[in-house]
Rosetta silent file (secondary structure, phi, psi, omega in degrees, C-alpha in Angstrom):
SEQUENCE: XXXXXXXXXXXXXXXXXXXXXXXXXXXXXXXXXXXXXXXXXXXXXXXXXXXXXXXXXXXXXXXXXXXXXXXXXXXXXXXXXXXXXXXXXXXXXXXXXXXXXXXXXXXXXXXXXXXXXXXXXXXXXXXXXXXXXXXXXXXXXXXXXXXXXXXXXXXXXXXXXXXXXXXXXXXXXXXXXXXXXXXXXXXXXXXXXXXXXXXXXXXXXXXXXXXXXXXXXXXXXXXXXXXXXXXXXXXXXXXXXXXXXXXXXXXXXXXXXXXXXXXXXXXXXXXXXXXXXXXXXXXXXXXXXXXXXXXXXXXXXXXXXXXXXXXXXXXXXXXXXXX
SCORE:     score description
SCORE:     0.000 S_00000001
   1 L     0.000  106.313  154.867  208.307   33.091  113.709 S_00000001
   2 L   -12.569  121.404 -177.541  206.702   30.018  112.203 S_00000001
   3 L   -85.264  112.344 -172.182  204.719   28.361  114.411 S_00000001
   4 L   -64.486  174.816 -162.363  206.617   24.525  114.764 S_00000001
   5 L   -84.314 -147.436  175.116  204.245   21.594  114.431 S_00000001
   6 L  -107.825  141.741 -163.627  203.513   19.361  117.346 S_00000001
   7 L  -104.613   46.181 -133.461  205.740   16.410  117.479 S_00000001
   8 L    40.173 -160.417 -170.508  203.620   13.754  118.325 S_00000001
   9 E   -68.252  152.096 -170.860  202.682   11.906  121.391 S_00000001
  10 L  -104.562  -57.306 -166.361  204.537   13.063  124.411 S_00000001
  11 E  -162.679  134.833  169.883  202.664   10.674  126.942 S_00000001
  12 E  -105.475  153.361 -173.493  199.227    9.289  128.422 S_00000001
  13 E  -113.365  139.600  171.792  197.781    9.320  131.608 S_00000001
  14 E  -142.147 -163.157 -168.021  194.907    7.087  132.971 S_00000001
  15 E  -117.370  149.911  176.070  193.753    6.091  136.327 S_00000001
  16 E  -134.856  166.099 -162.169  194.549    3.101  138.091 S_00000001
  17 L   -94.819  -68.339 -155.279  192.659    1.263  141.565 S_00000001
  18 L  -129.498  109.196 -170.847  196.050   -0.213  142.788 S_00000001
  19 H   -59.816  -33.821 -179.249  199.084    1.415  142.147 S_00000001
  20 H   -64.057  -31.322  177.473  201.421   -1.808  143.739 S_00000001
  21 H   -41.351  -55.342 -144.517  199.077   -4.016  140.822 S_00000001
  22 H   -80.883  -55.005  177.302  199.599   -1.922  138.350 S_00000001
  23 H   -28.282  -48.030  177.992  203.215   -1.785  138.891 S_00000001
  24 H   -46.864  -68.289  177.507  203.479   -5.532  138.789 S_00000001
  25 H   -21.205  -82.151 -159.825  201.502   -5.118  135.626 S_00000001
  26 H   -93.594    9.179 -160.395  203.533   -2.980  133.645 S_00000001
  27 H  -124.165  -53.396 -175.207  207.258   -3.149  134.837 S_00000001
  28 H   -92.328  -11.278 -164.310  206.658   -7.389  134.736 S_00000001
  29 L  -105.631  -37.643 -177.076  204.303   -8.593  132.684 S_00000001
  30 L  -102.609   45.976  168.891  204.970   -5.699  129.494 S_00000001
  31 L    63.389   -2.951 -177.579  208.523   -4.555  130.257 S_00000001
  32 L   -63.766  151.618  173.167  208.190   -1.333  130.990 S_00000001
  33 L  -122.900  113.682 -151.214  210.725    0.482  133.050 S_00000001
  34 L   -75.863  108.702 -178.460  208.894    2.345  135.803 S_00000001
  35 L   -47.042  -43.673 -155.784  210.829    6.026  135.102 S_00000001
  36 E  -155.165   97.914  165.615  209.570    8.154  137.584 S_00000001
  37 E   -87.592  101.228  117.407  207.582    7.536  141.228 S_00000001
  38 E   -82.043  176.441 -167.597  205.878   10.597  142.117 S_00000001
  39 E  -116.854  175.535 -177.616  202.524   11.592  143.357 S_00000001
  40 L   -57.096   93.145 -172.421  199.838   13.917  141.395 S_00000001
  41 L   -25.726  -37.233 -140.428  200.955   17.725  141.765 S_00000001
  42 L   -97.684  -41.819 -171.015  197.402   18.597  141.726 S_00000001
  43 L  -137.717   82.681 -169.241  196.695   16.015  144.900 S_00000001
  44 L   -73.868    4.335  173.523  199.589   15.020  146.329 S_00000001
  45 L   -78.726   -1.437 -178.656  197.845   12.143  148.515 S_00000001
  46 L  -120.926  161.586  168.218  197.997    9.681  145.258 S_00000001
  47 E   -83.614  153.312  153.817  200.642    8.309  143.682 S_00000001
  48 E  -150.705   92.656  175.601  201.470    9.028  139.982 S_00000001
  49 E   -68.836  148.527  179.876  203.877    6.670  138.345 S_00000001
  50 E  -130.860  143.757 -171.837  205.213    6.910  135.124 S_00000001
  51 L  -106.583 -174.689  172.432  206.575    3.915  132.952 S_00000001
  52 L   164.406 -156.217  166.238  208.810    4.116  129.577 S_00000001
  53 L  -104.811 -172.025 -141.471  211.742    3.439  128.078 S_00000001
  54 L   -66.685   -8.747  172.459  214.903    2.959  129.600 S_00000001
  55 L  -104.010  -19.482  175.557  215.140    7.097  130.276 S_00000001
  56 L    91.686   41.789  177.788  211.183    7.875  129.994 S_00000001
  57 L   -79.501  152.149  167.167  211.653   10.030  126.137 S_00000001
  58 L   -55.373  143.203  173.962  208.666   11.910  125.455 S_00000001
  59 L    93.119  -34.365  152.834  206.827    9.239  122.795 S_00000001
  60 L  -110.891   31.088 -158.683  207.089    6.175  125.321 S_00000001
  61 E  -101.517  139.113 -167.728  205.544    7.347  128.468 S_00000001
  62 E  -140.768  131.883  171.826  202.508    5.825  129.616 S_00000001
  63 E  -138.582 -172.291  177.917  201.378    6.933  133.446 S_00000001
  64 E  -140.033  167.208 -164.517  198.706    6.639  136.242 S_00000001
  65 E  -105.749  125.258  163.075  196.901    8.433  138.697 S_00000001
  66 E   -86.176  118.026  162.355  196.221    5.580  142.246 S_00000001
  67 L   -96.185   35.390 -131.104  192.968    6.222  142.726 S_00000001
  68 L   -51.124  -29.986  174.713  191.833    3.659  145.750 S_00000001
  69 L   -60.743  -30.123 -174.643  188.428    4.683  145.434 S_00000001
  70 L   -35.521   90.865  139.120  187.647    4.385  141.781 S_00000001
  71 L    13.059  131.389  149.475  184.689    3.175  140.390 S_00000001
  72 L   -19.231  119.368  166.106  183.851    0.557  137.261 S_00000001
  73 L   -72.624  127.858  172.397  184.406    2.906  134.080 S_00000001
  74 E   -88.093   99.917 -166.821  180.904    3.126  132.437 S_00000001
  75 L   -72.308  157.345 -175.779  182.352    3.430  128.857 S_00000001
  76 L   178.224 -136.050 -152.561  180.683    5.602  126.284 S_00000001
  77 E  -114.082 -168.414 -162.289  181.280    8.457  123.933 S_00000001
  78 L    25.036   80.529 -179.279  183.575   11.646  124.520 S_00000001
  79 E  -140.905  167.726  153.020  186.439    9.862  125.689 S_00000001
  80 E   -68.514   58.319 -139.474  189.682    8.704  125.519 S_00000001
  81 E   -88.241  -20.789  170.890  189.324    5.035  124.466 S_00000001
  82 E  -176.667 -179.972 -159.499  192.126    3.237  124.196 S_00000001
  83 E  -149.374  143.785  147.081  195.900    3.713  123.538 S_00000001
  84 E  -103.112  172.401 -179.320  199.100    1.892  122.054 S_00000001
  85 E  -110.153  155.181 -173.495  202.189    0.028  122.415 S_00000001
  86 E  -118.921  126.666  165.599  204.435    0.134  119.550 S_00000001
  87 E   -97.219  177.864  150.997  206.210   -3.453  118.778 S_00000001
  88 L   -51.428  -30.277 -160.044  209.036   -3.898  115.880 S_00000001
  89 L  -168.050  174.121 -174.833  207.352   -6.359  114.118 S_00000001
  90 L  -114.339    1.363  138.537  204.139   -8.618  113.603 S_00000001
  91 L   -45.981  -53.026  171.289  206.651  -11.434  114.654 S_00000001
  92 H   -52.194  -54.367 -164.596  206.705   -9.743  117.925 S_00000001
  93 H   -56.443  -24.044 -143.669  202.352   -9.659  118.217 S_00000001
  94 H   -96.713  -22.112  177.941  202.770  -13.199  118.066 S_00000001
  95 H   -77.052  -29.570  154.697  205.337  -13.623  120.783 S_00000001
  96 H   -70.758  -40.645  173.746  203.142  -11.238  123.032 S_00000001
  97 H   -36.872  -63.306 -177.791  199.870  -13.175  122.140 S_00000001
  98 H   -34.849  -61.072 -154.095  202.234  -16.228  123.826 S_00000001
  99 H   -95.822    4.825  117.668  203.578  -14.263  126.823 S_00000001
 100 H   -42.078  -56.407  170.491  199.696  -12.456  127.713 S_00000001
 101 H   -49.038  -60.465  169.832  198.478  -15.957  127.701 S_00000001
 102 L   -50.141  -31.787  160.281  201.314  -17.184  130.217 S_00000001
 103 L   -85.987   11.888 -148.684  199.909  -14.183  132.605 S_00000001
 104 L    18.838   59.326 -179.345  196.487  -15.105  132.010 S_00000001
 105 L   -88.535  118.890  178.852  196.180  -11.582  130.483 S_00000001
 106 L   -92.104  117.014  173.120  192.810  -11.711  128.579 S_00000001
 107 E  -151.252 -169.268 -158.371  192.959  -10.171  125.078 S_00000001
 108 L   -80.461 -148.763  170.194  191.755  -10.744  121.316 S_00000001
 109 L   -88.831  153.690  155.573  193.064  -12.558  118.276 S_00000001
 110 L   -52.657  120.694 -179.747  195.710  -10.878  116.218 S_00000001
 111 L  -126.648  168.309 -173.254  194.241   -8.642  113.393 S_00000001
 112 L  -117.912  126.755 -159.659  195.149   -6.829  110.630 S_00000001
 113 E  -135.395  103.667 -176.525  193.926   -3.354  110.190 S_00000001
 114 L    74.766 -160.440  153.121  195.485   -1.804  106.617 S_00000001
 115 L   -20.784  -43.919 -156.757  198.427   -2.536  106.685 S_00000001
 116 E  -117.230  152.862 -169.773  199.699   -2.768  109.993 S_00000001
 117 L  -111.369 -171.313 -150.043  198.655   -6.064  112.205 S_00000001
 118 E   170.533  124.777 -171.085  197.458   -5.388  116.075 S_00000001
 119 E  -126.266  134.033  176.496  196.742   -7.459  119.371 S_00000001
 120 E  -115.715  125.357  156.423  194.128   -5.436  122.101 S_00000001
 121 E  -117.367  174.923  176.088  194.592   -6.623  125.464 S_00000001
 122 E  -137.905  119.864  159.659  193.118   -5.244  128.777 S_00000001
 123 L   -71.224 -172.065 -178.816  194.865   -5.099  131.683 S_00000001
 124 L   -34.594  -32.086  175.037  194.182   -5.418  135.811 S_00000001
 125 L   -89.882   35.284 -148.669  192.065   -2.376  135.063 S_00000001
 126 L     0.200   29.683  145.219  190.239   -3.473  132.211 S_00000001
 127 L   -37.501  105.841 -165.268  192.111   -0.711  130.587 S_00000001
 128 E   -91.526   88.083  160.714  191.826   -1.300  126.616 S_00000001
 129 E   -87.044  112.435  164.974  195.482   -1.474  125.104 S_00000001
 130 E  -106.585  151.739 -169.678  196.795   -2.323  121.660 S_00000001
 131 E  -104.902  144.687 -163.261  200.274   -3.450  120.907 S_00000001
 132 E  -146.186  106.465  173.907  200.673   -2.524  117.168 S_00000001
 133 E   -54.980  126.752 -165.832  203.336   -3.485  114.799 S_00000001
 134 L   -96.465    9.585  177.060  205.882   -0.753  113.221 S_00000001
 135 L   -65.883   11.894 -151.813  206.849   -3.474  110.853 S_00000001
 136 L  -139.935    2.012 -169.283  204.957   -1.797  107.812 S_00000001
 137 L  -100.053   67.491 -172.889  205.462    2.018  108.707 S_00000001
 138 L   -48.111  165.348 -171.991  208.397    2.764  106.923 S_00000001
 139 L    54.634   -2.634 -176.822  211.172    5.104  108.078 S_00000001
 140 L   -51.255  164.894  173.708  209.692    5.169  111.683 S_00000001
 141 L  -114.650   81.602 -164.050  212.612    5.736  113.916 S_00000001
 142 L   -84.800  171.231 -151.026  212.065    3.352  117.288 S_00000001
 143 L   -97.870 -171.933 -177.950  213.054    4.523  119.941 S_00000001
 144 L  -109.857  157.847 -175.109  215.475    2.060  122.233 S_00000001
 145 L  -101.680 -162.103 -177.630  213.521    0.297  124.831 S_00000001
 146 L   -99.618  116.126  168.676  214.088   -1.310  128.426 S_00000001
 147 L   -72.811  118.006  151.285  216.032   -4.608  128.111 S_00000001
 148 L  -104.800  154.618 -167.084  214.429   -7.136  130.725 S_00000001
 149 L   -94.131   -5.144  166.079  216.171  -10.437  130.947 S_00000001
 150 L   -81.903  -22.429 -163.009  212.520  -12.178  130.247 S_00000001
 151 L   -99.375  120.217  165.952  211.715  -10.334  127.087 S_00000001
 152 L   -60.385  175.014 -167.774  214.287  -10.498  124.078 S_00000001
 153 L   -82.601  -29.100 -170.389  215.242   -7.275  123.005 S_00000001
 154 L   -93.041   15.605  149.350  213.889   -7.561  119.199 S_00000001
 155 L   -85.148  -37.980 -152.595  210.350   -8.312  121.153 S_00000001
 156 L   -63.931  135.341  164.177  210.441   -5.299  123.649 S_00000001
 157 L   -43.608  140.248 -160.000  207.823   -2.336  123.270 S_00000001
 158 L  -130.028   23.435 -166.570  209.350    0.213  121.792 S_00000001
 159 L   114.172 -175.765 -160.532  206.760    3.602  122.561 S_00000001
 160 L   -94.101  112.034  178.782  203.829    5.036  122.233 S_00000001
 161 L  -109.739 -146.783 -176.937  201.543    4.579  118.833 S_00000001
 162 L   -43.483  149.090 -170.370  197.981    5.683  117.993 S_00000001
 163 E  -117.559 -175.022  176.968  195.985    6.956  120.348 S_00000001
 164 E  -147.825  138.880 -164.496  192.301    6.789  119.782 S_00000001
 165 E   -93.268   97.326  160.412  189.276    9.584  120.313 S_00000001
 166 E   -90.801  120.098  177.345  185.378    8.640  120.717 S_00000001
 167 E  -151.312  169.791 -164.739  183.238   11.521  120.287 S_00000001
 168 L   -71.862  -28.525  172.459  180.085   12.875  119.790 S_00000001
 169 L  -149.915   90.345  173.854  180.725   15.154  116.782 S_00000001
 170 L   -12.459  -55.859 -157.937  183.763   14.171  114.775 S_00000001
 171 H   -62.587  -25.944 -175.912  183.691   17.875  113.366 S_00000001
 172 H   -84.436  -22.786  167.958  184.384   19.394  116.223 S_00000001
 173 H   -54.782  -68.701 -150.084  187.629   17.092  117.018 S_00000001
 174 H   -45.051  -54.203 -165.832  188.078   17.429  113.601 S_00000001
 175 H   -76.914  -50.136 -176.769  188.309   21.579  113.598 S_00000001
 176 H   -57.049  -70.093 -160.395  191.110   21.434  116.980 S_00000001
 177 H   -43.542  -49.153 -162.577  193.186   18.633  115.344 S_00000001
 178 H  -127.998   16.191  150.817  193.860   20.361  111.937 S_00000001
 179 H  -106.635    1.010  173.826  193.222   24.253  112.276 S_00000001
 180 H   -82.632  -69.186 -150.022  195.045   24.583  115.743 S_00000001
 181 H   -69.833  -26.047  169.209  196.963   21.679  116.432 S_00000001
 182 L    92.886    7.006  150.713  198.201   21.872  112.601 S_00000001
 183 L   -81.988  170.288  166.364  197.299   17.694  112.219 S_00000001
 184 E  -112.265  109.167  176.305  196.142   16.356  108.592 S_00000001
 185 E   -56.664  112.713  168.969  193.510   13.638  108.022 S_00000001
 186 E   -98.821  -26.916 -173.621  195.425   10.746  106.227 S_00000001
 187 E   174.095 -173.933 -156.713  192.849    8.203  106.054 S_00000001
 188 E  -135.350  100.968  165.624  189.703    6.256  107.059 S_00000001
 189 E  -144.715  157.722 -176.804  190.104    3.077  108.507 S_00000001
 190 E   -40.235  169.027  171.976  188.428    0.196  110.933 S_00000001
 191 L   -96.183  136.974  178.722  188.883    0.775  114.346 S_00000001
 192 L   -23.815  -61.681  176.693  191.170   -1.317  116.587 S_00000001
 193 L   -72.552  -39.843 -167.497  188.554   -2.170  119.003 S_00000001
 194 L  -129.887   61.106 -172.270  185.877   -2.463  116.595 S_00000001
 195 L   -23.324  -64.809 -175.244  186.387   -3.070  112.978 S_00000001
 196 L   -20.425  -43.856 -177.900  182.913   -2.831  112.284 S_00000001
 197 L  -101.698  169.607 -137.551  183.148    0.588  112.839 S_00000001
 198 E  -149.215  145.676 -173.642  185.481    3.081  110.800 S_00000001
 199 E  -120.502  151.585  156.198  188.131    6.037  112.778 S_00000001
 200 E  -118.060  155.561 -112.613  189.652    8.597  110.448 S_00000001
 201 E  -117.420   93.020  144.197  193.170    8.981  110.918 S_00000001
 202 E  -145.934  151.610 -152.806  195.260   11.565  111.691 S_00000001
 203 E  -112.377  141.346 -165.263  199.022   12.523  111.878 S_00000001
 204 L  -127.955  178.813  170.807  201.243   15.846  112.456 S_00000001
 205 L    79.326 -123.069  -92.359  205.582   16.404  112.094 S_00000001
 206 L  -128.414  -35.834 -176.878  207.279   13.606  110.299 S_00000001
 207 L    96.542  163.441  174.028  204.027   11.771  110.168 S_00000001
 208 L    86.469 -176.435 -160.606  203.513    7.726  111.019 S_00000001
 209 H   -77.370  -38.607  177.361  202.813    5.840  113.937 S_00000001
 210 H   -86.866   51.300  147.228  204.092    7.740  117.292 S_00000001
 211 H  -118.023   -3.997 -148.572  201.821   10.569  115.504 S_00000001
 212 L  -122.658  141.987 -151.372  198.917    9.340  114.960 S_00000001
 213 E  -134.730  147.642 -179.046  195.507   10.092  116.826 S_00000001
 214 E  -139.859  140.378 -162.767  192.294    8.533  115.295 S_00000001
 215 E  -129.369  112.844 -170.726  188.753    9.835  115.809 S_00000001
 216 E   -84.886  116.134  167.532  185.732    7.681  116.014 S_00000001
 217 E   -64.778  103.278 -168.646  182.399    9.316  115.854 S_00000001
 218 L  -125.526  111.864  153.546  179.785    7.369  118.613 S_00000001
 219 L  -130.558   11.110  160.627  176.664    9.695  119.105 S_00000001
 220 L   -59.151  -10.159 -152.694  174.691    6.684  120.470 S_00000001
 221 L  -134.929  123.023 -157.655  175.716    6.629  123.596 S_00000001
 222 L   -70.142  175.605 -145.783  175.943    8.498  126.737 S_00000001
 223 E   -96.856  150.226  173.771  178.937   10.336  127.560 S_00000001
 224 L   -48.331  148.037  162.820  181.709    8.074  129.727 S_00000001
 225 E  -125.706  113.083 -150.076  181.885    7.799  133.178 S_00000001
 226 L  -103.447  164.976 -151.976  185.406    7.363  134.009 S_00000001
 227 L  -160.810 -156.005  179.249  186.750    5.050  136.924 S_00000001
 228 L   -34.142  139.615  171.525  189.300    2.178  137.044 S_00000001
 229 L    63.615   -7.951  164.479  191.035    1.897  133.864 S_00000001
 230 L   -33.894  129.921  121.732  190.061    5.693  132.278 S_00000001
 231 E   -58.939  117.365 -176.793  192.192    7.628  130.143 S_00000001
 232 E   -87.129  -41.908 -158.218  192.450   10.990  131.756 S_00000001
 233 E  -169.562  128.954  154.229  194.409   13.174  128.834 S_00000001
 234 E   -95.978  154.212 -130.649  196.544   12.426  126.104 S_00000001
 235 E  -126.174   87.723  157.078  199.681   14.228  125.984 S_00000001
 236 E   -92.565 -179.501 -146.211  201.558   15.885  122.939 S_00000001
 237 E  -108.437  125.612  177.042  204.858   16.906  122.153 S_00000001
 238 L  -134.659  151.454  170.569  206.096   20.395  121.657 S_00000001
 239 L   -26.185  -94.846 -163.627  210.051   21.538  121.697 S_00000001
 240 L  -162.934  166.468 -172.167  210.311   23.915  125.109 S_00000001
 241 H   -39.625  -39.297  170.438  208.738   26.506  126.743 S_00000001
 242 H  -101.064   19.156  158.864  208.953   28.748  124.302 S_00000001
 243 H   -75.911  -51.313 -161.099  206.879   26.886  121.593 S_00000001
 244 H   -87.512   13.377 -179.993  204.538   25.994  124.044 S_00000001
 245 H  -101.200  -16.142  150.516  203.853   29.952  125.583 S_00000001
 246 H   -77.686  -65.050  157.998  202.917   30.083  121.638 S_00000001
 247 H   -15.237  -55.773  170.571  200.647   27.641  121.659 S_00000001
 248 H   -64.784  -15.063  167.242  199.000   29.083  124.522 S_00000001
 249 H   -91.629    2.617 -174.930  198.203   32.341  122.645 S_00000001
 250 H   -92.443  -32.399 -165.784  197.035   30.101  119.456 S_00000001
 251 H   -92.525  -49.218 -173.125  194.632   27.910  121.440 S_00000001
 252 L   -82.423   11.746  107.230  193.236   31.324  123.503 S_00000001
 253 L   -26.150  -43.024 -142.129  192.968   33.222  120.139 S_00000001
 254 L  -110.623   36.513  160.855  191.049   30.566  119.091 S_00000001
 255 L    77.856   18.564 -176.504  188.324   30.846  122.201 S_00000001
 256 L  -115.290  137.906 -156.291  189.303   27.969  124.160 S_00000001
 257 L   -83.499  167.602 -175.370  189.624   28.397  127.713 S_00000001
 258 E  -156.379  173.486  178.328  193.080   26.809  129.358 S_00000001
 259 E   -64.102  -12.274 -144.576  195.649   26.371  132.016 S_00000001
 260 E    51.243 -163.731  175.393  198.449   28.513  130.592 S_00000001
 261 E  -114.110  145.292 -160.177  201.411   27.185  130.866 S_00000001
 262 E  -136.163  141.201 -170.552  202.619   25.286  134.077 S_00000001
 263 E   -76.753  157.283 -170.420  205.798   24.252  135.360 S_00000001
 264 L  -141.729   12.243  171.488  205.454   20.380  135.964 S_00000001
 265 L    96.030  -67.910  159.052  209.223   19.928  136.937 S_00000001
 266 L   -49.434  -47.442 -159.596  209.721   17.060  134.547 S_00000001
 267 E  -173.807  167.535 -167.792  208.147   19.301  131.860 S_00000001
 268 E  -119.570  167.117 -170.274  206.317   22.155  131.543 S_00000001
 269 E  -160.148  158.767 -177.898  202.688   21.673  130.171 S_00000001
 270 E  -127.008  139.206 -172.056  199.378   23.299  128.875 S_00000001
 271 E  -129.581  148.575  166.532  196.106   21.788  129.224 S_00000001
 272 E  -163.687  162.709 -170.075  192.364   22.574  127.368 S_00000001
 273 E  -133.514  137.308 -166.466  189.913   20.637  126.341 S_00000001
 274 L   -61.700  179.521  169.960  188.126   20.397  123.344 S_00000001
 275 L   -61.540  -34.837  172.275  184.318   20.856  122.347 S_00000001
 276 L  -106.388   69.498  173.399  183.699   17.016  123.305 S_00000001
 277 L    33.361   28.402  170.468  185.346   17.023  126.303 S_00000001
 278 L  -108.137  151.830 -177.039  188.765   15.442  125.694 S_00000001
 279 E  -113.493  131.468 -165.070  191.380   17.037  127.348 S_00000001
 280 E   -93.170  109.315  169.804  194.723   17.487  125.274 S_00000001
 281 E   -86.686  164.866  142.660  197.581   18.462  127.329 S_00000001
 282 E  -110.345  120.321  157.711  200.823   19.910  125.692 S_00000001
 283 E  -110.663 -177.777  165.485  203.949   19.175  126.793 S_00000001
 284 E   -72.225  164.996  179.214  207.795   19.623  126.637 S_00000001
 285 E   -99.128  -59.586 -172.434  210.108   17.410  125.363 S_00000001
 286 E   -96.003  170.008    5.436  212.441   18.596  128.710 S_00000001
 287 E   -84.959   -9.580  167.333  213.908   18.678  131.161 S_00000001
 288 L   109.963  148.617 -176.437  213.272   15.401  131.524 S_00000001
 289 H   -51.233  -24.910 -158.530  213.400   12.346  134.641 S_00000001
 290 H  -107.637   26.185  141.521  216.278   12.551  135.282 S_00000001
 291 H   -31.330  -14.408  160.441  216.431   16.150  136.450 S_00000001
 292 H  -149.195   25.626  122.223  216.593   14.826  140.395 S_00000001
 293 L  -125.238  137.421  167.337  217.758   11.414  139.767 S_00000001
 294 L   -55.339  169.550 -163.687  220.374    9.461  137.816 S_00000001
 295 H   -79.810  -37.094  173.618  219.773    7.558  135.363 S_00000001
 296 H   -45.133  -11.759 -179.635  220.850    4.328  136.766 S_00000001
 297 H  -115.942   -3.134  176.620  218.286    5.103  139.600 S_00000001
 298 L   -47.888   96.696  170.360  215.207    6.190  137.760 S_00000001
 299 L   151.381  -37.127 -166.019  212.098    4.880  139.715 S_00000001
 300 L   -57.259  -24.826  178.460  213.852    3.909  142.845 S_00000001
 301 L  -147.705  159.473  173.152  212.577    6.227  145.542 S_00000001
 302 L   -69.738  117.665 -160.042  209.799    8.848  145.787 S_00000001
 303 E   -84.570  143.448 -172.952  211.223   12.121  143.724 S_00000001
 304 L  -126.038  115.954  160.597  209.074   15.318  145.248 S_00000001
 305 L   -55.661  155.517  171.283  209.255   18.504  142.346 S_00000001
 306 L   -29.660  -46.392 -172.101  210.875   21.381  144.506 S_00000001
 307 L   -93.169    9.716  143.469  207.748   22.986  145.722 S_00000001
 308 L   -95.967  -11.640 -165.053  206.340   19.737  147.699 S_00000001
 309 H   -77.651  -50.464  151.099  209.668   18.586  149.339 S_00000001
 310 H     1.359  -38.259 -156.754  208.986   20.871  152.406 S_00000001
 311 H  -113.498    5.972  166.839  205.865   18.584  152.741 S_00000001
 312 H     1.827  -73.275  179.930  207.696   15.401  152.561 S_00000001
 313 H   -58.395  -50.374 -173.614  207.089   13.633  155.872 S_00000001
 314 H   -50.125  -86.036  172.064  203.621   14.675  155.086 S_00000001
 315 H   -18.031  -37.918 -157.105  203.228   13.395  151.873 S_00000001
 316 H   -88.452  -37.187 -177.621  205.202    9.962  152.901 S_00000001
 317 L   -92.179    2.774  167.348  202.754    9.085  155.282 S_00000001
 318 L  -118.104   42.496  165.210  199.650    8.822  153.388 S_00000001
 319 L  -126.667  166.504 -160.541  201.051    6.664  150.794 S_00000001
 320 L  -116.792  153.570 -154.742  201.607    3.066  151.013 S_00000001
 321 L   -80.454  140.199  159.302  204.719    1.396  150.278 S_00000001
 322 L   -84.396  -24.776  157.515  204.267   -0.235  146.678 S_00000001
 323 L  -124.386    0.000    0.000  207.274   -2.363  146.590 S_00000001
């Protein structure tokens, strides 16, 4: 059987100080529609929210870890470095420039990178985002977003676009991304954050912007230390369990140790991490949020996977109400 490719991004995870902030953050100030409140599988004493579009498809999910403790991130090289938002248009950057301003949300000037134009803001976490126009990517397919009655709808974030890698030795990114994962290096271009400096580019399926993962080479610099505003793992897309139980013999053929694959409720998922320390998960495209809630209710109360609801009470009391 052919092995199918990876479909792009499924979803990213970072860390956040204050989960009630962040909400505020991302459900009022960008539009997001918070999908799924649940807490970290791994540590069920934090929250882990997830935002999207109005159902939470793989390709607009963006989530966090509450961390109350967290630390300043000391930024630096083998990391995760920043992430996008996908707009419609570069009509749209200009309408977010407006409504980031109105929130005193500090970010840069609108730029043009190629093709495609691009606003970097930082949120409550100083968490380094760019909103990135799909007006120039032909044939993309957006996805439909979450209508707020503040945003118009031919403004509203529309998914997940490039994500972006800083590491110490490009080659070794370089060697996962196109003899595993099965991406292809499309090009060489500035970097979001830093023109000055140059990412090269690459994209797997169908190709385009909710594909595309770009890898900066930094060996100047000590390795991150990550805190408030981190990217913990970016997240790609595979079919169903039994794509990704291939995957897991392709990446342990190829000498990398890993999680297997683990049910995650929502999705089932594989995690391993590369030679510079980024850690890739793979996920499912199913079953999806709204496997224990409807859709009309996605967000509203804390959803427990099966094997915590026993621990309920428990769980309930060492989290803090958020809304």
């Amino acid at each position: 059987m052919k092995q199918q490719p990876i479909n792009g991004q499924h979803h990213v995870s970072m860390i956040t100080k204050d989960a009630k902030q962040n909400l505020w953050f991302y459900t009022e100030v960008l539009g997001l529609r918070l999908v799924k409140k649940t807490v970290n599988q791994d540590d069920p004493s934090m929250y882990h929210l997830f935002y999207g579009n109005r159902n939470g498809a793989p390709g607009t999910e963006v989530s966090f870890f509450e961390m109350p403790n967290a630390g300043q991130t000391r930024k630096g090289t083998n990391s995760i470095s920043s992430f996008s938002l996908l707009v419609p248009s570069d009509e749209a950057l200009s309408y977010w420039a407006s409504r980031l301003d109105s929130f005193e949300v500090p970010h840069e000037a609108i730029v043009r990178i190629g093709e495609r134009k691009a606003l970097t803001f930082y949120d409550r976490d100083e968490l380094t985002v760019h909103l990135v126009s799909a007006e120039k990517d032909n044939g993309i397919e957006l996805v439909e977003p979450w209508i707020t009655e503040d945003i118009p709808p031919k403004y509203a974030i529309v998914g997940l676009g490039p994500v972006e890698l800083t590491v110490r030795e490009a080659s070794q990114t370089k060697a996962v991304l196109e003899d595993i994962l099965g991406y292809t290096q499309v090009r060489t271009e500035p970097s979001m954050g830093d023109p000055k400096v140059m990412v090269d580019i690459y994209e797997t399926g169908k190709g385009g912007l909710y594909t595309e993962l770009q890898v900066k080479e930094v060996n100047d610099k000590d390795r991150e230390r990550p805190g408030k505003g981190s990217i913990h793992h970016v997240a790609i897309r595979v079919k169903d369990v039994e794509e990704l139980t291939e995957w897991a013999a392709k990446i342990t053929a190829a000498g990398f140790k890993n999680t297997g694959v683990i049910d995650r409720y929502y999705f089932h998922s594989l995690y391993f991490r590369d030679s510079n320390h980024i850690l890739f998960e793979l996920a499912t495209d199913g079953p999806g949020f709204e496997i224990d809630e409807s859709f009309d209710a996605l967000g509203d109360n804390l959803t427990l996977p099966s094997f915590l609801e026993e621990r309920r009470e428990e769980i309930e009391s060492k989290l803090h109400p958020i809304r």
